[in-house]
C-alpha positions as CSV (number, residue, x, y, z in Angstrom):
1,X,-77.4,-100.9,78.1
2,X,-74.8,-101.0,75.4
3,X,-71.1,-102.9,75.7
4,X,-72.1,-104.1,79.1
5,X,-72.7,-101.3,80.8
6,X,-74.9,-100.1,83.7
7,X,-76.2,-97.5,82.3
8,X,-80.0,-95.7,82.5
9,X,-81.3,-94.3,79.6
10,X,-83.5,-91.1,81.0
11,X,-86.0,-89.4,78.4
12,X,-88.1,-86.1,79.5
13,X,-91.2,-85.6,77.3
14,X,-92.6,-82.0,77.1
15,X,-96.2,-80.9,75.9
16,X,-99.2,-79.7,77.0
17,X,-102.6,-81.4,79.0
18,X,-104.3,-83.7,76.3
19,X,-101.6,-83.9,73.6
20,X,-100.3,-87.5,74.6
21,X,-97.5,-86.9,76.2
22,X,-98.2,-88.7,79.2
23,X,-99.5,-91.5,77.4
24,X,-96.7,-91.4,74.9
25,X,-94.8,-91.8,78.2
26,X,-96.8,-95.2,79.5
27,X,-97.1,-97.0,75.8
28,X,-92.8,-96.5,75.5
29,X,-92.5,-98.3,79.1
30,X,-94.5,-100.7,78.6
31,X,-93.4,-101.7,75.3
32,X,-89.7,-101.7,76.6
33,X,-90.9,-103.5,79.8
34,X,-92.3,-106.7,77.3
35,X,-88.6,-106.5,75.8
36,X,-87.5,-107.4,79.6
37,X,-85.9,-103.5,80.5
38,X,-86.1,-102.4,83.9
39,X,-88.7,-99.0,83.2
40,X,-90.2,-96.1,84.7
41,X,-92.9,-94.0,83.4
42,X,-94.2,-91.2,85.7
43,X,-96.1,-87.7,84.7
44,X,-95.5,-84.1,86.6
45,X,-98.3,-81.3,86.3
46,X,-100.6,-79.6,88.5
47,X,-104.2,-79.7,88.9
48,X,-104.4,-76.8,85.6
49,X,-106.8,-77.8,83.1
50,X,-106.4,-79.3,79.6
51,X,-104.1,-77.2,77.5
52,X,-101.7,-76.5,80.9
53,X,-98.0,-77.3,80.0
54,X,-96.9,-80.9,81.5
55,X,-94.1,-83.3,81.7
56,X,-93.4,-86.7,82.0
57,X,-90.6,-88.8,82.4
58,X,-88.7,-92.6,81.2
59,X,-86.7,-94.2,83.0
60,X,-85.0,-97.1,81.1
61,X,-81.9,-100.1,82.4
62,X,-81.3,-103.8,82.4
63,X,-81.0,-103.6,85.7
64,X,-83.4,-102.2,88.7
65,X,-83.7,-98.5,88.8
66,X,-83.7,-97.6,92.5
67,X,-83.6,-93.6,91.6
68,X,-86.8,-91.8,92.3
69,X,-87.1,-88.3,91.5
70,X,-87.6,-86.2,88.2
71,X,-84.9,-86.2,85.1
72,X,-82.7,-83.4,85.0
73,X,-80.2,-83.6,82.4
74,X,-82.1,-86.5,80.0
75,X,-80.3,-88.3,77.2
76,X,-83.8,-87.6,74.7
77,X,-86.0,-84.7,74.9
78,X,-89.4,-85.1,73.2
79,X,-91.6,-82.0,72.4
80,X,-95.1,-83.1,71.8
């Protein structure tokens, strides 16, 4: 992304059902995807109710992502 290198920016957002995280999640892709960045945006939690901790995930690179699993070691944290 910088200096001309392929690199992915990965960002992990933390927080519980109904706080926004997931949509948090879906406004930065979509945002970066207008900009013309290659994006993911994808949630992870369970069929708990509202209040149930959750996670979702960014994906960011000017060119295609072809990886397709959860981020383990993200650049950004967020705790909602």
């Amino acid at each position: 992304m910088e200096n001309g290198k392929k690199r992915t920016l990965e960002v992990r957002w933390h927080g519980r059902g109904g706080q926004g995280a997931k949509s948090a999640s879906a406004i930065l892709a979509e945002v970066l995807f207008e900009e013309g960045k290659h994006v993911q945006a994808f949630p992870e939690y369970g069929a708990e109710r509202q209040g149930a901790p959750m996670r979702a995930y960014n994906r960011v690179s000017d060119t295609p992502i072809r990886r397709r699993c959860s981020v383990e070691n993200p650049n950004i944290v967020v705790i909602v």
